[in-house]
Backbone as CSV, one residue per row, in Angstrom:
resi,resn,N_x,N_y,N_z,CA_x,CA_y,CA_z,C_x,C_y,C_z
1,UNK,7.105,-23.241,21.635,6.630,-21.960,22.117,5.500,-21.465,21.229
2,UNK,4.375,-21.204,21.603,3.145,-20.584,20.942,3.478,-18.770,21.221
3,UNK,3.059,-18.498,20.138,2.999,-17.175,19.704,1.484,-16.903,20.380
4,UNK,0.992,-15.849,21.239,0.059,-15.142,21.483,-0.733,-13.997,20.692
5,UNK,-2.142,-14.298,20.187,-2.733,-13.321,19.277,-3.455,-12.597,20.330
6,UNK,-3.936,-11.214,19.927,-5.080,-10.897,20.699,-5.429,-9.974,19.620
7,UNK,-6.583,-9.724,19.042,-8.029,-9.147,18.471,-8.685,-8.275,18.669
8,UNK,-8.242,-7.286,17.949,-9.055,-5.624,17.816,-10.223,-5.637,17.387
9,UNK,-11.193,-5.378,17.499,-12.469,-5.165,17.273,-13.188,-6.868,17.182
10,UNK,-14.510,-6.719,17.763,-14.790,-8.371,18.024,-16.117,-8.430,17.118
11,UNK,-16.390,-7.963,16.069,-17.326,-8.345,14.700,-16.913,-9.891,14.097
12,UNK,-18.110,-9.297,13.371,-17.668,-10.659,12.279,-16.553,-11.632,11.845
13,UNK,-15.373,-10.092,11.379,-14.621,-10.691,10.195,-13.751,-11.767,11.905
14,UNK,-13.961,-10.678,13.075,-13.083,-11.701,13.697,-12.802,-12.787,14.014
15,UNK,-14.470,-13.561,14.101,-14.418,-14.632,13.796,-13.559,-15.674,12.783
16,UNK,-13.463,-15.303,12.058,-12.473,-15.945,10.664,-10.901,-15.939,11.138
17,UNK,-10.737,-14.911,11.746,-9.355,-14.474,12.057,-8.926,-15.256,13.348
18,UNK,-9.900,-15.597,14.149,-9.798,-16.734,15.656,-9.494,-17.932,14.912
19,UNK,-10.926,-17.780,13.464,-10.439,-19.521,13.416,-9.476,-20.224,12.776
20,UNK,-8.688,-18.884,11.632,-7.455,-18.916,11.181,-6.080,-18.938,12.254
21,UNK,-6.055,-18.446,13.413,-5.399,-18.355,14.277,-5.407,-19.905,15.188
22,UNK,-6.677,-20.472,15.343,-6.271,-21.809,15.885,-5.890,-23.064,14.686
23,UNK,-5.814,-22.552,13.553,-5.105,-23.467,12.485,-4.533,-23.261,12.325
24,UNK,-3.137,-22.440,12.949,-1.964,-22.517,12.662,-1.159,-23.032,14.062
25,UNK,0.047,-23.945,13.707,0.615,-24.426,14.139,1.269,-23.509,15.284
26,UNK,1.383,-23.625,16.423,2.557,-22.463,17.318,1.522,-21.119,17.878
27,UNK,0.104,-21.310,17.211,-0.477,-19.635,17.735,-1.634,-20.103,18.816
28,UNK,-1.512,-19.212,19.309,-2.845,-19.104,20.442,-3.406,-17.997,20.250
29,UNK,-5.011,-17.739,20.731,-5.547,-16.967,20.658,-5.752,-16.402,21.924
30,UNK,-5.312,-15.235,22.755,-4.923,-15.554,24.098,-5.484,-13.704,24.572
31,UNK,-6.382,-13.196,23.866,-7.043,-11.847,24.148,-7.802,-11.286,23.100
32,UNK,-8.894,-10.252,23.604,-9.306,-9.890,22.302,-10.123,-8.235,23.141
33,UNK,-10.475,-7.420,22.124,-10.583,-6.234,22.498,-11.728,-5.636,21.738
34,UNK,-12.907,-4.690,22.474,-13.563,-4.364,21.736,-14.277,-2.574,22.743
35,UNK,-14.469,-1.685,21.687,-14.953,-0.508,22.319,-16.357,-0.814,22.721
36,UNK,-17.344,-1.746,21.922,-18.557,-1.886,22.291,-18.702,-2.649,23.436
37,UNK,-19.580,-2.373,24.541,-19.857,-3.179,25.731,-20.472,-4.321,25.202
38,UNK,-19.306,-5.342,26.035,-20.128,-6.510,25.688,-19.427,-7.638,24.919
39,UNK,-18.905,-6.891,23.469,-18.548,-7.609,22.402,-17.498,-8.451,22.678
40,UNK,-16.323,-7.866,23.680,-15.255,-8.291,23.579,-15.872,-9.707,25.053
41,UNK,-16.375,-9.310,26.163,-16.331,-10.582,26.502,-17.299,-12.020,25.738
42,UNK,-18.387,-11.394,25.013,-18.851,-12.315,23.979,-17.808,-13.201,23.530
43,UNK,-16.942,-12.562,23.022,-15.859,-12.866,21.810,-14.973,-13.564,22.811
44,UNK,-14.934,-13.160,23.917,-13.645,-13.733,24.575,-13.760,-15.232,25.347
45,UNK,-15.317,-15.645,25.810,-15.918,-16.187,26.446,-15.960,-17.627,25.087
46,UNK,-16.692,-16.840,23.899,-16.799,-17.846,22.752,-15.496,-18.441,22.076
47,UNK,-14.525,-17.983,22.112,-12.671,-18.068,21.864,-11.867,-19.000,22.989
48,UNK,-12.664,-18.678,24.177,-11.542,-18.914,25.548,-10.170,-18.546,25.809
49,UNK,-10.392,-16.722,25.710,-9.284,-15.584,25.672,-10.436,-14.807,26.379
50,UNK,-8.982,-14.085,27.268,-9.347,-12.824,27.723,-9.761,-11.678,27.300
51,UNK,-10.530,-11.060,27.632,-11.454,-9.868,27.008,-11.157,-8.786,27.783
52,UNK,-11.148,-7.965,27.022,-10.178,-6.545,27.451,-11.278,-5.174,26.708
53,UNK,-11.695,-4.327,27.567,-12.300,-3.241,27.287,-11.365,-1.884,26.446
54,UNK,-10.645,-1.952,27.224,-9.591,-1.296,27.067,-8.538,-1.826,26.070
55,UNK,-7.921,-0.801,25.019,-7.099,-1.141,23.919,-5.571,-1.448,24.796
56,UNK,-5.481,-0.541,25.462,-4.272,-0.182,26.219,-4.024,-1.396,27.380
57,UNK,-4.938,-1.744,27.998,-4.704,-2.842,28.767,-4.158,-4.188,28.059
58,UNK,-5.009,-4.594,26.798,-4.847,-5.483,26.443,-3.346,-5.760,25.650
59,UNK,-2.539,-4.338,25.619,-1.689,-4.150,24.691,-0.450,-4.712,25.608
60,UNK,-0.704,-4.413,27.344,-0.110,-4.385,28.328,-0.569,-5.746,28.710
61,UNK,-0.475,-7.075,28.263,-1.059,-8.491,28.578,0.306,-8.834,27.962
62,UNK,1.030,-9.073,28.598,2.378,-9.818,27.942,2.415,-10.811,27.059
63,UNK,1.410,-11.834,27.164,0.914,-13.085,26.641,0.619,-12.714,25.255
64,UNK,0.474,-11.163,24.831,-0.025,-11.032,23.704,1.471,-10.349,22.351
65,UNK,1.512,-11.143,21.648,3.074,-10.877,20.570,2.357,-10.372,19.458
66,UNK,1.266,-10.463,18.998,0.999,-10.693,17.951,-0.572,-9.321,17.878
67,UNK,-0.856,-8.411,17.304,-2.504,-7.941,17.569,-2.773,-8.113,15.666
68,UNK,-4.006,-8.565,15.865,-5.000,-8.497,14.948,-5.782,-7.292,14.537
69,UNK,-5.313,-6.831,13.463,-6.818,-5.470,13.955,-8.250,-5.761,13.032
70,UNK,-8.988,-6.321,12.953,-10.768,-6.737,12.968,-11.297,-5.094,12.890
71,UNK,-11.018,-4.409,12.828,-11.682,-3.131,13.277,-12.521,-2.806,11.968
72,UNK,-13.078,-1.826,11.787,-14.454,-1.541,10.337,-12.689,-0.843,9.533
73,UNK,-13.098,-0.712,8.564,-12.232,-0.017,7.906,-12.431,1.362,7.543
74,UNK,-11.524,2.375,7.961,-10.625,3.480,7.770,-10.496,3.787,10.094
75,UNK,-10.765,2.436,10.646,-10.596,2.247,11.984,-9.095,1.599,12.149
76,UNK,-8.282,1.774,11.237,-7.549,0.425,11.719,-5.603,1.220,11.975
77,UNK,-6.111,2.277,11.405,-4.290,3.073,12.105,-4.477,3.322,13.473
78,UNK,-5.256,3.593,14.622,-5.023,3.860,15.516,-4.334,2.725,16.599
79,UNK,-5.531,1.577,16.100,-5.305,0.564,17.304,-3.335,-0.214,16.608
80,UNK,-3.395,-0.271,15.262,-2.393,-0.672,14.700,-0.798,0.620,15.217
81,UNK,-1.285,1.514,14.941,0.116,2.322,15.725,-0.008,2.153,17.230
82,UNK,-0.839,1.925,17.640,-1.155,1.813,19.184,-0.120,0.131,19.351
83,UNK,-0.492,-0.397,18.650,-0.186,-1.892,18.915,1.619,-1.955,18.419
84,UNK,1.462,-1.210,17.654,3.238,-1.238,16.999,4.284,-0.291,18.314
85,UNK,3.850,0.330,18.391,4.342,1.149,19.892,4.363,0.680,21.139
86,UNK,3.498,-0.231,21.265,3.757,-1.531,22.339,4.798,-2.817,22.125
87,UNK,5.136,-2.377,20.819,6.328,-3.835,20.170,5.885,-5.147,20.149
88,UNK,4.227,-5.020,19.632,3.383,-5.860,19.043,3.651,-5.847,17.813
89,UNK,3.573,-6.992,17.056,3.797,-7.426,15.493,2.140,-7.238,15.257
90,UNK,1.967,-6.527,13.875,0.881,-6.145,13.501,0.087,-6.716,12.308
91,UNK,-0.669,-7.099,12.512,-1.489,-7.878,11.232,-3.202,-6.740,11.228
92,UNK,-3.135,-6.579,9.827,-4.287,-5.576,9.441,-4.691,-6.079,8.719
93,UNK,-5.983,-6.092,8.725,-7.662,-6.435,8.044,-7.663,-5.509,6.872
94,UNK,-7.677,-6.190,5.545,-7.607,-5.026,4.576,-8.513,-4.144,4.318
95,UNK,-8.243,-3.513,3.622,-6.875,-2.924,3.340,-6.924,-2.336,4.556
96,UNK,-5.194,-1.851,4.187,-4.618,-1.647,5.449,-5.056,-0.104,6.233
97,UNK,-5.337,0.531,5.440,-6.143,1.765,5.606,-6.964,2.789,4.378
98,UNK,-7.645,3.470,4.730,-8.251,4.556,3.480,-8.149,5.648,2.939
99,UNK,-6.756,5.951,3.469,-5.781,7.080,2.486,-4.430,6.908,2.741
100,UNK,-3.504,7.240,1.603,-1.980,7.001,1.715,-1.478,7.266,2.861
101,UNK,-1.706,8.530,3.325,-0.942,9.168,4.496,-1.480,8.492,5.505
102,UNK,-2.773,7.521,6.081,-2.732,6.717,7.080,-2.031,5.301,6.866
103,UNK,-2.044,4.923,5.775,-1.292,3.935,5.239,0.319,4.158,5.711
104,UNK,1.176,5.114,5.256,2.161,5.822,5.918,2.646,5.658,7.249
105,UNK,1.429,6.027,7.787,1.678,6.160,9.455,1.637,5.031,10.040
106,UNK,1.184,4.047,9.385,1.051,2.722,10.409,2.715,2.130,9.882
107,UNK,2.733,1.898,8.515,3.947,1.831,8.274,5.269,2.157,9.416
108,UNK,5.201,3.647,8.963,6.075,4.022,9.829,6.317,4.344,11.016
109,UNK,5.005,3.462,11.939,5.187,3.060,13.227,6.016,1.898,13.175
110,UNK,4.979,1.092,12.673,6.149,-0.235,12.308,7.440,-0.430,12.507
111,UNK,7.616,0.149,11.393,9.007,0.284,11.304,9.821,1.218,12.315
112,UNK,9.744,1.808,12.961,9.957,2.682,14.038,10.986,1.992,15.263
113,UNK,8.663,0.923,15.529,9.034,0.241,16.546,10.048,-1.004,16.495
114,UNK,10.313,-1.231,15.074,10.287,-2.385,14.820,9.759,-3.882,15.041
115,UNK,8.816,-3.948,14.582,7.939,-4.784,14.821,7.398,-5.069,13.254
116,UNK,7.111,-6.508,12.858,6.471,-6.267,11.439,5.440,-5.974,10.949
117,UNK,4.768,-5.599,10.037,3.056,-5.421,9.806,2.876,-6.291,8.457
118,UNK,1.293,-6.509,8.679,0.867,-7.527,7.442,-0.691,-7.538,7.361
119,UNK,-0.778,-7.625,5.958,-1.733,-7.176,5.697,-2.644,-8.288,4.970
């Protein structure tokens, strides 16, 4: 059984994070998401994953267990509580945010939803 990733913000670092994702054993890269027009089917087209405009749609892709968040940093609690509240397992682009109390909140979505986060 392959684990399904899908990819918050479609920059740079995401690249690294696709190509870390097809070197691991069991993962697919199977969506990816971006607010800028464009980026995400770039990204999705260059990956061979679905590209999703929308955070919320892509969260709602069953295929997806796993979200990445790629996002710029002090961007990365929204889509990450967004993604933990869907009972997506959460992996964050460090750091994990740019003040304690957002640090906090993703946490304790996490843990909420139960779902794990990693950083």
């Amino acid at each position: 059984m392959a684990f399904g990733f899908g990819i918050v913000g479609c920059g740079m670092i995401a690249n690294f994070h696709a190509k870390a994702i097809a070197d691991i054993r069991g993962a697919k890269l199977v969506a990816c998401q971006d607010s800028f027009p464009g980026a995400a089917d770039r990204f999705g087209k260059a990956n061979g994953c679905s590209a999703y405009e929308s955070l919320s749609d892509m969260l709602a892709d069953p295929a997806v267990d796993i979200v990445t968040v790629c996002t710029p940093s002090g961007a990365h609690m929204e889509p990450a509580i967004a993604a933990a509240k869907a009972g997506k397992h959460v992996i964050v682009e460090k750091p994990l945010e740019v003040t304690l109390r957002r640090c906090d909140r993703v946490i304790e979505a996490c843990e909420k939803n139960n779902v794990t986060l990693s950083t």
